[in-house]
N, C-alpha and C positions, 0 to 999 in steps of 0.2 A: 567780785573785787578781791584781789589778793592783796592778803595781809604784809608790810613791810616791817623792816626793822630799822631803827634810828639812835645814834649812839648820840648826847650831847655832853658836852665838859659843861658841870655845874656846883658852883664854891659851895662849900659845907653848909656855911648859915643858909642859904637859899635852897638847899636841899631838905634841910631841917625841916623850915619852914614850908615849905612843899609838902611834908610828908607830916604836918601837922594840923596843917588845911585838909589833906588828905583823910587823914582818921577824923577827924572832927563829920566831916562830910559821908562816913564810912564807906567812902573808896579807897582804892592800891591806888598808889602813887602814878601809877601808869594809866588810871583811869581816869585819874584829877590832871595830868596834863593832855588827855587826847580833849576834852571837854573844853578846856584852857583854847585848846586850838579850833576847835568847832564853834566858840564861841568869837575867836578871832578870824576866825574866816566869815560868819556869817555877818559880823560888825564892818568888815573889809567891805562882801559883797556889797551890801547896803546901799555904805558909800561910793561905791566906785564900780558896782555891776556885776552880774554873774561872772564867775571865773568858770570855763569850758577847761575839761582835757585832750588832748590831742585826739582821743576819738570822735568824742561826742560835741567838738570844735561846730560854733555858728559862724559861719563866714559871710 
């Protein structure tokens, strides 16, 4: 699986706070939103099913 890169625009205080959850949990801040996102994808699957990618696509 190759690794990508993602830029996102996010206001100060939400940065902050990001990166204060962050050390509190002692991860980098880039490890506390992939986690954020794994945790929102698997709460998504749950509800509404495997998500497939185009390779590995059930049809």
């Amino acid at each position: 699986m190759a690794i990508k890169s993602l830029s996102i625009r996010i206001d100060e205080e939400m940065l902050h706070k990001l990166h204060y959850i962050a050390d509190y949990e002692g991860r980098s801040a880039n490890s506390q939103i992939l986690i954020l996102i794994r945790d929102s994808i698997a709460e998504f699957e749950e509800k509404h099913g495997k998500i497939f990618d185009k390779e590995n696509r059930e049809d």
